[in-house]
Every structure is written in C-alpha cells, then in structure tokens.
C-alpha positions in Angstrom: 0.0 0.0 0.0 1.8 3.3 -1.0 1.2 6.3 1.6 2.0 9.5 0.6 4.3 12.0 1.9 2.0 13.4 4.6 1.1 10.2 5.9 4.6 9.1 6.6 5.6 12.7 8.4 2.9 11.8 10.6 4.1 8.3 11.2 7.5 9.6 11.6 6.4 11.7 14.6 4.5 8.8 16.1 7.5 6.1 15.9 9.6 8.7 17.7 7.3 9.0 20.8 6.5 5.6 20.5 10.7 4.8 20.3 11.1 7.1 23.0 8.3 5.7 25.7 10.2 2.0 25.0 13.6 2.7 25.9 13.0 3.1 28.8 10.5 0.6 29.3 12.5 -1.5 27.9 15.3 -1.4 29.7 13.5 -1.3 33.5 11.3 -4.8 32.2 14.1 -6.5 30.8 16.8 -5.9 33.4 14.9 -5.9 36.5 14.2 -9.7 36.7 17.1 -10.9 36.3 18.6 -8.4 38.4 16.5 -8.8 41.0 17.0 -13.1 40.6 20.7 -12.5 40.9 20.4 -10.9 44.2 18.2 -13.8 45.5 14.4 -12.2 45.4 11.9 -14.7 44.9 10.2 -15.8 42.2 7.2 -14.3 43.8 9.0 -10.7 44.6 9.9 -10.7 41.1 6.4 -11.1 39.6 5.4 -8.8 42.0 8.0 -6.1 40.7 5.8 -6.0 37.9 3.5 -3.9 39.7 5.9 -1.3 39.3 4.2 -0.4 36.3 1.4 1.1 38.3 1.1 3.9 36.5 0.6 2.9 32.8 -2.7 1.0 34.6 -4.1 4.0 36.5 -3.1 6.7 33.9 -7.0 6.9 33.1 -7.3 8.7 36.5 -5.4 11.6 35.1 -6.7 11.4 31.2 -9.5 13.2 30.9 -6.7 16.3 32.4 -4.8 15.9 29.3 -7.7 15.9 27.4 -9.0 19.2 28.8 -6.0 21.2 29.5 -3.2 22.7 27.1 -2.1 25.8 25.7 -3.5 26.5 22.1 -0.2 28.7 21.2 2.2 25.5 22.0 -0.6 22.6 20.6 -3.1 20.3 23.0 -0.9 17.6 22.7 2.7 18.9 22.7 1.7 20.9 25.8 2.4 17.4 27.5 4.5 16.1 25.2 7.6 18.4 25.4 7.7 18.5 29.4 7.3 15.6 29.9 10.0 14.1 27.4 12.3 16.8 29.3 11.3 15.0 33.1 11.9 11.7 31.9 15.2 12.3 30.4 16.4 14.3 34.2 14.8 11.6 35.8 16.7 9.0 34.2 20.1 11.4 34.7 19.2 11.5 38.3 19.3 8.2 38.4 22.3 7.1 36.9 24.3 8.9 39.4 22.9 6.1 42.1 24.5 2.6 42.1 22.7 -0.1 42.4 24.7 -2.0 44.2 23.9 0.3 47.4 20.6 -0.3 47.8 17.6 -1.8 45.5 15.1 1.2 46.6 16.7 3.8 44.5 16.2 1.6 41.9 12.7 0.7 42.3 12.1 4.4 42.8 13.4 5.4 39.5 11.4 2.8 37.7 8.1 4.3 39.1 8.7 7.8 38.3 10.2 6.9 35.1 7.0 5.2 34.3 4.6 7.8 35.8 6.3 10.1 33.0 6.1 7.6 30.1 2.7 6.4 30.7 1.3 10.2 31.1 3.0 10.6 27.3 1.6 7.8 26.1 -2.0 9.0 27.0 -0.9 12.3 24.9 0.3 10.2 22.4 -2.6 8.4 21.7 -4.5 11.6 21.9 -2.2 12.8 19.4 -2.2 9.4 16.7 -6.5 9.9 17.0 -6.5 13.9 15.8 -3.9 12.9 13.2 -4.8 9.5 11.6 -8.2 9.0 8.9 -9.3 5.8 9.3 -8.0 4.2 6.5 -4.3 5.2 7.9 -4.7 3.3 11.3 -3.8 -0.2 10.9 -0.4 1.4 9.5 -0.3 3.8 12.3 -1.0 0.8 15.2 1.9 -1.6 13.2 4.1 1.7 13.5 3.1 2.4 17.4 3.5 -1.2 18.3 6.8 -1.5 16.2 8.4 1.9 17.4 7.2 0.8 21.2 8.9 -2.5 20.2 12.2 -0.7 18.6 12.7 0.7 21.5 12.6 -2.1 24.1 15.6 -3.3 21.6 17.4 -1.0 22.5 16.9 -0.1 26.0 15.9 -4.1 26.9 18.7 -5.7 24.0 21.4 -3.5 23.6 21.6 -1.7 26.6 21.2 -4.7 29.0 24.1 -6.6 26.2 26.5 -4.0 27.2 25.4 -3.5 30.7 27.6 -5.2 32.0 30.8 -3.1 30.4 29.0 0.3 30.8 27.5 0.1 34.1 24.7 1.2 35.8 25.5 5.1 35.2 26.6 5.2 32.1 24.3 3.6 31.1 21.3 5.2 32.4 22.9 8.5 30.7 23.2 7.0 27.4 19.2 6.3 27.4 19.1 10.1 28.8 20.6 11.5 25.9 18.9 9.5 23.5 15.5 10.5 25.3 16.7 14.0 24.5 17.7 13.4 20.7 13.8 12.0 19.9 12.7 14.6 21.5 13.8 16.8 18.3 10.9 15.6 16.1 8.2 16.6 18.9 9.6 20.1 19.2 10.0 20.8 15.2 5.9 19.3 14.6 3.3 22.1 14.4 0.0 21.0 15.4 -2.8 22.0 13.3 -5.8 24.2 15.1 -9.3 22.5 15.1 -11.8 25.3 15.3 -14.6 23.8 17.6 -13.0 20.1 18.5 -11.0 19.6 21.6 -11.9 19.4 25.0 -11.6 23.2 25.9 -15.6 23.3 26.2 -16.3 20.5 27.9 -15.8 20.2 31.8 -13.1 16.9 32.8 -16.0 15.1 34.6 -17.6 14.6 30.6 -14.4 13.7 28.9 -14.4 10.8 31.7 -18.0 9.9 31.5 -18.2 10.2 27.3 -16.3 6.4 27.2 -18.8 4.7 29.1 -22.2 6.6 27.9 -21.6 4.5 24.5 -23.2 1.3 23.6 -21.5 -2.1 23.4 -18.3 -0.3 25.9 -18.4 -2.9 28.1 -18.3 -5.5 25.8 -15.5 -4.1 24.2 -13.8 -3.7 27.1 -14.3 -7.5 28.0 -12.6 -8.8 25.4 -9.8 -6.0 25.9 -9.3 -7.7 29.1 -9.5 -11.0 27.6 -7.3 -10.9 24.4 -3.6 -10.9 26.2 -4.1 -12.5 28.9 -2.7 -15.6 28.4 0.3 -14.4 26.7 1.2 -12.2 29.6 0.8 -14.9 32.5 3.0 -17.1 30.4 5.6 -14.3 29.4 6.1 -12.8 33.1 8.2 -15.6 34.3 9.8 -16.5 31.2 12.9 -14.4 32.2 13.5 -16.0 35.4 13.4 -19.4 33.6 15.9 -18.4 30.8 18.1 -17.4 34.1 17.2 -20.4 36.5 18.3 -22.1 33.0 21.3 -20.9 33.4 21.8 -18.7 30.7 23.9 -15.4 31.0 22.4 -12.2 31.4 24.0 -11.3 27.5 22.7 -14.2 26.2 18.7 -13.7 27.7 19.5 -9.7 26.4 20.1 -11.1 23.0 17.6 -13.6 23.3 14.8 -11.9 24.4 15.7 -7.5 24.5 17.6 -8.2 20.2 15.9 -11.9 18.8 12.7 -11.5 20.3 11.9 -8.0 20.1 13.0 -7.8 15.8 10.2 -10.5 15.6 8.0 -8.6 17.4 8.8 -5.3 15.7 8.4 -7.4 12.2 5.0 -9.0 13.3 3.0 -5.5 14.6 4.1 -4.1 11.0 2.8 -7.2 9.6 -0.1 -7.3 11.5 -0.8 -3.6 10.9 -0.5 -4.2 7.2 -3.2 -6.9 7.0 -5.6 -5.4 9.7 -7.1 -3.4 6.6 -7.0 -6.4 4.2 -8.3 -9.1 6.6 -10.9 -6.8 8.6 -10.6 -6.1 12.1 -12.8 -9.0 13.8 -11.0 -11.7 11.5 -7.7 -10.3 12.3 -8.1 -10.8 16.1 -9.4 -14.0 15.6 -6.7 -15.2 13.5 -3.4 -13.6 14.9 -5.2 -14.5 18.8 -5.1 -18.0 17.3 -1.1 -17.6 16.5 -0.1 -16.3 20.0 -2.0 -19.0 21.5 0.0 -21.7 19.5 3.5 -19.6 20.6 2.6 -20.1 24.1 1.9 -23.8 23.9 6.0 -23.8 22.9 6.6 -22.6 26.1 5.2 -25.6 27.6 7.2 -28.3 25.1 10.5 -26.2 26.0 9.5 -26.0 29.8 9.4 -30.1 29.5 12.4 -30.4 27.1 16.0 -29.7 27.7 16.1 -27.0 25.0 19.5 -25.7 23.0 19.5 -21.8 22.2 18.7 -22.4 18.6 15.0 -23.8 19.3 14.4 -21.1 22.3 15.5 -18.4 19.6 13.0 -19.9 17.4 10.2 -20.0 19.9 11.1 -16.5 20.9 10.8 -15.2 18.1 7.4 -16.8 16.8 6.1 -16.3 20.2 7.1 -11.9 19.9 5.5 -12.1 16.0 2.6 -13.7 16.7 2.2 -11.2 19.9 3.1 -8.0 17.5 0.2 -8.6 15.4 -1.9 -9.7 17.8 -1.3 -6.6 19.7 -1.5 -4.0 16.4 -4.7 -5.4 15.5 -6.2 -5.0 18.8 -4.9 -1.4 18.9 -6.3 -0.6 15.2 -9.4 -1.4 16.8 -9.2 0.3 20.2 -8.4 3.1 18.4 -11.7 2.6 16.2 -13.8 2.9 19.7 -12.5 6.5 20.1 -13.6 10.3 19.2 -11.9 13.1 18.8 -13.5 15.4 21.2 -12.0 12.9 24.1 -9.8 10.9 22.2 -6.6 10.4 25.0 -9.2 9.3 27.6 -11.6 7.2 25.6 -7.9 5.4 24.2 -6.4 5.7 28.0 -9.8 3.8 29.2 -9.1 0.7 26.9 -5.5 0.6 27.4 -5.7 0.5 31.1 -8.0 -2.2 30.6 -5.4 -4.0 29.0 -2.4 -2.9 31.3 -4.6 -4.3 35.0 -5.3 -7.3 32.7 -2.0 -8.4 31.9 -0.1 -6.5 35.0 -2.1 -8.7 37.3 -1.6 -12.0 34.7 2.1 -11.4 35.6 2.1 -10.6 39.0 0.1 -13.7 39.6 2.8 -15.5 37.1 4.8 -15.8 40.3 3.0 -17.6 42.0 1.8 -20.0 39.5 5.5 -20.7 38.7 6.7 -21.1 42.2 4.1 -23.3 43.5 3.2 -25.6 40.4 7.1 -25.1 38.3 7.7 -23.9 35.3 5.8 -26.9 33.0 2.7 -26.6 34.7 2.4 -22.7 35.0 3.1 -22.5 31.1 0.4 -25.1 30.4 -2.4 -22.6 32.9 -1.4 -20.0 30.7 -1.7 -21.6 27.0 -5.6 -22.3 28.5 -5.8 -18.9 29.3 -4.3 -17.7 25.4 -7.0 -20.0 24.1 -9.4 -17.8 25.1 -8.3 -15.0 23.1 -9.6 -16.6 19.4 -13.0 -17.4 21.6 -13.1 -13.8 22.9 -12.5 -12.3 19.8 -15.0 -14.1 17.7 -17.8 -13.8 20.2 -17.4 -10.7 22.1 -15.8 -8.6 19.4 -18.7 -4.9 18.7 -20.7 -4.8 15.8 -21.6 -1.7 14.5 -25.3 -1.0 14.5 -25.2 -0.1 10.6 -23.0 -0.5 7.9 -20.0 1.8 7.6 -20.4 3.1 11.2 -18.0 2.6 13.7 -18.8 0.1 16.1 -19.1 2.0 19.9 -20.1 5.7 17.7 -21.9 7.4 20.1 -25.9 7.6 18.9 -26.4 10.6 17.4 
C-alpha cells in the first residue's frame, strides 16, 4: 500500500514517541528480573515487581486532564509532550548517578517515576495518533506504534542490558538520557494543526471521563480487551527468570529476548498492521489470537524439554510475532472505539483495561511458577491464550449499521 508523503511525516512523529516511551520501558522490564534473581528475590518478589508499572494501569485517573487542558499557542498535545520528554530524560540522569549496588530502593524508585512520565506521554500520544490519523491510515499507524514501542525495548531491553555489564549502571542510564533527548527533536520541530470547535476546551473533565462509558456495546468491548492478552502475559512474566534459572547469562537472555525477540515482534505488529485493513478487524483478532496461543503452547514443550538456544530463539521469536500482530490489530481497533473530542481518555480507558489485565496475569505469574514449576504454569497460561480466538469471535462490537464505527456514540 503506497502512503503519501504526509502520511509518513505523521508516522514519523509517532515512531519517535513511540521509540522514545520504550527505551526506557524497555530497559526497566528487561533488566529488572534478572537483576533482582541474581540478588536472590523470589520468584514471587519478582512477579510482583511487575506492579511497578502502576502507572501505565491508573493513567486513566489523570486522562480526561490531558484531554482538557493545554495551551492553544504550544498545541493540545505537545503541551504534554515536550515537558514531559524533558522530566523523563532528568529523571533517568538522576538516576544514573545512584548505584545499584547500594541499595535496590533507588532503583525501584526510579522505575516508578520513570514510568509515571512515560505512561502520562503515552496517553498524549494516543491523543495525538487519534487527531492525526483517517481511518483508512490506522492499521499502518498501530503496526508503526507497536513497532516503534517494540524498537525501543531493543534497544533499552537488548542492547543496553548486552553491554550492561561493560558500561554500568551510570553510564548507562545516561546514554538512554541523551537519546531521550535526541527523539525529543521531532516533537519540538511538529506544528499542530488548530481545530476550530474540536478539543476538550468546552467541555468540563468530569464529561471527557463519563463520554467512554455513555456508549453502547463499551463494556463488551472492554471484556474482550481484558481477555485478548491475557494468556500471553501470565506465560511471558516468568519466562525471564526461567531463561536465568536455565542458566543462561544475562548477554545471552538480552540477546535472546531485549535483540531476537523483540525484531520479531517489531516485524509481526508491521505485519499485522498491514493486513488489519485487508483481513478486517474481527478476523484479524481472531486469526493472529489464534497464533499467540500456538507460541505459548512452545513454552510448555520447551518448559518439558532440555532446550538448545537455537529452538528457544526460534520459539522467541514466533512467540514476539505472533504477539506483534496480535497486539497491532487489537490497537487498530481500540483506536476505532475512540472520538476526537475525548480521544486520549476514551484510548487511555481501553489501554488500562489492558495494562490491569496483563499486570495482574504477571504478577500472579509468580506464584503459579513457584508453587506448580515452570511446566505446569506454562500449560495454565496456554488455557488462558485460548481464550483470546474465543473472545475475539464472540465478544468482538458490531456496529449497528453498515459503515459506522462500532461503539459511535448515537447521534
């Protein structure tokens, strides 16, 4: 499909905040578990870690604020976007100039703040890819989001956690600092354009939050949010500590995982995001829901077997494919179930949804693991990714009439 210059300026812009919310990200998810394994936390404290990520669950408390305020002269979405690119990257210099090795709370304390920073972008973000994007442009635009999130958990959960090691905590905190800064550049060159009469600037924070909710077939929508990655995530949040318990190296689960993985997962939301339009959005759940839940039954065969890093690379990387496309499709359509007039929080709404799902699915992951092992839990959770295809097909919104978007408010 050829997409003319305007259309790739606007994804341009998007990959970059997308890049520069998974550095980080990637980085914190990737190294923590193993870090924390190596200093003897539980398997249980480590799933629990997870809930670290508080604030990319609860960032729909605050929506409905970036929806409403802004300054016209600076644009309604850079207003958020530009300070709070600057705060993450001090944030992340602040904490590069604390080791570690004094003390885990500094640590945990940097993640949280770090992520109260990205996750308020991200609801700006997705504010931002709404008011942009024609409908016809955003199974593109959710490959793109999902691959640029993707791109940059390479880097900050593969290449940075490779090199670790040699760089060191600091150094190498700074060097995801700086490049915070440098994809900062295409945010503070964009010029948003004015839309006489849209926005939120009319209407009071309490009806941005309640607009979501007022619209038919939300719920159900929001069920088989909930449902859809479930599975994947229960089977995925203890899948580091097993590389490790393994005994793999932490350069080898980087590569593995943060270089091998992530590619496949960066190749499979642009190829899901490419056939959303072709296949249609309910079949496109259905079938790449169907995929992830065959990647997660490997998990079980290799939790069994006495694997070699050739098959877990191949597993690895189906598994993150199958899981890109999965997750652009179901993004093409949250996105669908939006307006403009309260587009961040009606996208924020869902994508919570999503983040308690699977953020409880992996702090529970723990548990499973410790108490039944590692065969067992990965079997619970390929049940649980069969329910995605089911959950797809049956709960998935129909629009009342042809060419409507399914969850339009009723005029």
């Amino acid at each position: 499909m050829h997409l003319p210059p305007r259309s790739l300026r606007r994804l341009g812009l998007l990959a970059s905040l997308y890049v520069c919310q998974g550095l980080p990200f990637g980085f914190f998810t990737q190294a923590l578990p193993v870090l924390l394994r190596k200093q003897g936390i539980s398997l249980e404290g480590i799933g629990l870690s997870s809930l670290l990520a508080l604030p990319w669950a609860l960032k729909f408390l605050w929506a409905p604020l970036v929806d409403r305020f802004f300054f016209p002269r600076l644009g309604r979405r850079r207003s958020w976007l530009l300070p709070l690119q600057g705060l993450m990257t001090v944030a992340l210099g602040l904490a590069a100039l604390r080791d570690p090795r004094e003390g885990l709370s500094p640590v945990l304390v940097a993640v949280l703040v770090v992520n109260l920073f990205s996750a308020t972008q991200d609801i700006a973000t997705d504010g931002l890819a709404v008011d942009l994007l024609e409908p016809g442009e955003r199974g593109w635009a959710n490959g793109i989001q999902v691959a640029g999130y993707r791109a940059g958990m390479i880097v900050g959960g593969g290449a940075l956690l490779v090199l670790f090691d040699r760089l060191g905590w600091g150094l190498t905190l700074a060097a995801m600092a700086l490049a915070i800064a440098l994809l900062s550049v295409p945010t503070l060159l964009a010029r948003e354009a004015e839309r006489p009469g849209e926005g939120a600037q009319a209407a009071s924070v309490g009806a941005i939050a309640a607009s979501f909710w007022k619209r038919p077939r939300a719920a159900q929508a929001l069920a088989l949010i909930v449902v859809y990655k479930l599975g994947d995530a229960f089977a995925v949040g203890m899948l580091r500590p097993f590389l490790s318990d393994l005994g793999l190296s932490l350069s080898d689960i980087g590569w593995l995982l943060g270089t091998v993985g992530f590619v496949a997962g960066l190749l499979g939301a642009l190829a899901g995001g490419a056939l959303v339009l072709r296949l249609g959005r309910r079949a496109s759940l259905v079938g790449f829901g169907a995929l992830q839940m065959v990647s997660v039954i490997g998990y079980v065969y290799v939790a069994r077997a006495a694997p070699g890093v050739p098959l877990l690379s191949a597993l690895c990387a189906f598994e993150h494919f199958a899981g890109g496309m999965a997750t652009a499709a179901l993004f093409t359509c949250m996105m669908d179930w939006t307006t403009r007039e309260s587009a961040a929080t009606d996208y924020t709404i869902q994508a919570s949804a999503m983040v308690i799902a699977t953020g409880l699915a992996a702090a529970a992951s723990g548990f499973s693991a410790g108490r039944l092992g590692y065969p067992l839990h990965f079997t619970l959770a390929a049940g649980l990714a069969a329910l995605s295809p089911v959950a797809a097909y049956g709960l998935f919104p129909r629009a009342r009439a042809p060419g409507k978007i399914a969850l339009e408010a009723a005029a």
